[in-house]
Backbone as JSON, one array per atom type, in Angstrom:
{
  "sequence": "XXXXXXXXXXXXXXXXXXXXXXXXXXXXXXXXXXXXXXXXXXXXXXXXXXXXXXXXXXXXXXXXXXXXXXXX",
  "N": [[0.85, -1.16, 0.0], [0.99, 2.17, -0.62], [1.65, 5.67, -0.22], [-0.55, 7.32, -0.93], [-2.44, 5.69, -1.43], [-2.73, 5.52, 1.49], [-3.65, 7.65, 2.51], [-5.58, 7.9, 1.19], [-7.77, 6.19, 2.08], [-7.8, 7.23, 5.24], [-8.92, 9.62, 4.6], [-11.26, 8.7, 3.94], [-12.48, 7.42, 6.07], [-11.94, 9.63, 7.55], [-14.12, 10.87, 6.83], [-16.65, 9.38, 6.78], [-16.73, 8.73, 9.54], [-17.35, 11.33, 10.82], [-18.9, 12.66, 9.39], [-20.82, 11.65, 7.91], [-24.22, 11.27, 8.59], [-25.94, 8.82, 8.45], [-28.23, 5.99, 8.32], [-27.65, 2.69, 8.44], [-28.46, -0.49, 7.74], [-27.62, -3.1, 9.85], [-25.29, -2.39, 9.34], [-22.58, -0.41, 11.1], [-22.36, 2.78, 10.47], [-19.92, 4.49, 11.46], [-18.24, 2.85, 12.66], [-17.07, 1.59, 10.95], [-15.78, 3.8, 9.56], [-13.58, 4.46, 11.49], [-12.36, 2.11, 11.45], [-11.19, 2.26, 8.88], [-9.73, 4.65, 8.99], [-8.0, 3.72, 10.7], [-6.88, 1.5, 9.61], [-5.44, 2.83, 7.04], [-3.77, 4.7, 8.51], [-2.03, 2.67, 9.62], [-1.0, 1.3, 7.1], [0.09, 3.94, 6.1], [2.51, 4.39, 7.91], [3.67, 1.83, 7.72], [4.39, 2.18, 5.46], [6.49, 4.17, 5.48], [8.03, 3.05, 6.94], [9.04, 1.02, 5.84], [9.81, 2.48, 3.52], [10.45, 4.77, 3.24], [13.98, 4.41, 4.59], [15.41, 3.18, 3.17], [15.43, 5.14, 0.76], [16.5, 7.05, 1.71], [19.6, 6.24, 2.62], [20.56, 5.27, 0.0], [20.92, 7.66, -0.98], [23.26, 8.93, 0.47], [24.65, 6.95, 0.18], [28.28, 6.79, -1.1], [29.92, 6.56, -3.78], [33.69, 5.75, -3.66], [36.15, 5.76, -5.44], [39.92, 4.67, -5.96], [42.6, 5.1, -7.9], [45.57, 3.19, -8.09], [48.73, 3.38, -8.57], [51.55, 1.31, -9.59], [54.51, 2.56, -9.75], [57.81, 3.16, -11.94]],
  "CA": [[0.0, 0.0, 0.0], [1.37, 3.43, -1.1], [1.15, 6.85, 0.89], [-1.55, 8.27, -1.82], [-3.94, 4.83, -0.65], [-3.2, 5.18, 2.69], [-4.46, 9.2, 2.97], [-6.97, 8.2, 0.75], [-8.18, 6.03, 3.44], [-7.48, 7.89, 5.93], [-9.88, 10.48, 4.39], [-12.93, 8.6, 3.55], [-12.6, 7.0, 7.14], [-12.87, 10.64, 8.82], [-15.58, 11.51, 6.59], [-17.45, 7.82, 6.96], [-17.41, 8.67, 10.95], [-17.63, 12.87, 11.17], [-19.85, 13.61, 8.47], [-22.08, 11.11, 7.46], [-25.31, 11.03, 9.57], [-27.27, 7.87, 8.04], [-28.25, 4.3, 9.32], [-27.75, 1.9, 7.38], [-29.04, -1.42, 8.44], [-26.25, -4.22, 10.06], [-23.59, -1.55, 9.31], [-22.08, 0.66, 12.16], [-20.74, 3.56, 9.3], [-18.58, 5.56, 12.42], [-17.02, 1.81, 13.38], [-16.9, 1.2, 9.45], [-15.29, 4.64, 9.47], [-12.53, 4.21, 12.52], [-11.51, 0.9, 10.9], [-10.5, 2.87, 7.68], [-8.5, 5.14, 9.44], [-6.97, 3.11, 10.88], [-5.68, 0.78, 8.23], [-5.1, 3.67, 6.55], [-2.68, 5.03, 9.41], [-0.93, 1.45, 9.63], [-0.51, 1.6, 5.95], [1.15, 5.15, 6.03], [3.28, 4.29, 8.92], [4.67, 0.64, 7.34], [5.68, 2.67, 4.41], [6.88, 5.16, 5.73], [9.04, 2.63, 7.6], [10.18, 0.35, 4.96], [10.55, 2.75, 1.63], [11.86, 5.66, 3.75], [15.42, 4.45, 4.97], [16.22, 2.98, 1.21], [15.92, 6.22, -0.02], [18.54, 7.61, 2.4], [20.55, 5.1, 2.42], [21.11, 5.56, -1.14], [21.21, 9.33, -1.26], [24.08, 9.23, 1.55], [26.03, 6.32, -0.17], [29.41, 7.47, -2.06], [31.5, 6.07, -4.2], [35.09, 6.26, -3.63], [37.18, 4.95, -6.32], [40.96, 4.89, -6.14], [43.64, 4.16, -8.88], [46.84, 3.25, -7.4], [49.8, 2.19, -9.61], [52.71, 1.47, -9.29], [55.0, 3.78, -10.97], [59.02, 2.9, -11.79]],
  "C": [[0.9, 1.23, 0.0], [0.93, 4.65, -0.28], [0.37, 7.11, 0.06], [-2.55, 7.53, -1.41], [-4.04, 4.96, 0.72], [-3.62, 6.54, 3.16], [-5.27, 8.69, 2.56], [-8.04, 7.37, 1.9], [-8.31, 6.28, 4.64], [-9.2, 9.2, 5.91], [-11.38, 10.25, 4.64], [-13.07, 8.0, 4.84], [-13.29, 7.96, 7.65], [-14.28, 10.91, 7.95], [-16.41, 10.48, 6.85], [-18.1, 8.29, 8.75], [-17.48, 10.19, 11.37], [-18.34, 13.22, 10.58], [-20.77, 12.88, 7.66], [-23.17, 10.69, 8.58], [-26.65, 10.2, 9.37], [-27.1, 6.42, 8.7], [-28.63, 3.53, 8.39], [-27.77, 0.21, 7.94], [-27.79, -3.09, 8.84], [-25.43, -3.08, 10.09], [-23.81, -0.48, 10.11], [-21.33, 1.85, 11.21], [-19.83, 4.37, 10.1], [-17.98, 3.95, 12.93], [-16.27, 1.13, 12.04], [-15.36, 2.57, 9.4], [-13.79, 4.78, 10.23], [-11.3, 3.29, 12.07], [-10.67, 1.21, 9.73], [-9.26, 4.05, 7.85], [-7.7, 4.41, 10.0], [-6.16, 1.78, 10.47], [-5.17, 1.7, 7.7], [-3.73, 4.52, 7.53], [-1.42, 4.04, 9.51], [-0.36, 1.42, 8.01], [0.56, 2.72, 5.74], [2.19, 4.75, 7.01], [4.31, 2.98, 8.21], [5.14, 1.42, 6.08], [6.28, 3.31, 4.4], [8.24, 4.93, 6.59], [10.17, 1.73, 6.39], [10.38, 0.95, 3.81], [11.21, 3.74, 2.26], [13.61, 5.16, 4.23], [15.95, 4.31, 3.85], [16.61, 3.77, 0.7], [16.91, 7.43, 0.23], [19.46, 6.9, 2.12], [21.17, 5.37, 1.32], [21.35, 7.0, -1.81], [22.72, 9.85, 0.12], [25.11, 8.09, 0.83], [26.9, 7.06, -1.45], [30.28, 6.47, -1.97], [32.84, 5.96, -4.01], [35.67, 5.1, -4.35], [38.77, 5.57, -6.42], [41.93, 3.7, -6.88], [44.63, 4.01, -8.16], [47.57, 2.13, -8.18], [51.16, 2.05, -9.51], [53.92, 1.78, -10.65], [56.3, 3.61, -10.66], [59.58, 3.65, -11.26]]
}
């Protein structure tokens, strides 16, 4: 899951449990709503754990190449 799915979940969560005021029959839509944030939070957070360091990691590694010859 990608940070762009896990706002977007994130989003329709708060709106699911702050701003919709209907009853819809079996379904809880503010426990429907909670649950989406918060996949949506665990989502942002695991990627945020495993694609962020990579991309340091590799913006901090350097090359160092040395010739060394032996010269008469």
């Amino acid at each position: 899951m990608g940070i762009g799915v896990s706002i977007f979940l994130l989003a329709v969560g708060a709106i699911l449990t702050f701003a919709v005021e209907t009853d819809v029959g079996g379904v809880n839509i503010d426990t429907v709503g909670i649950i989406l944030m918060i996949v949506g939070g665990l989502g942002l957070l695991f990627t945020l754990l495993i694609w962020g360091p990579r991309e340091r990691a590799a913006s901090r590694e350097r090359v160092v190449r040395e010739d060394v010859r032996d010269l008469p």
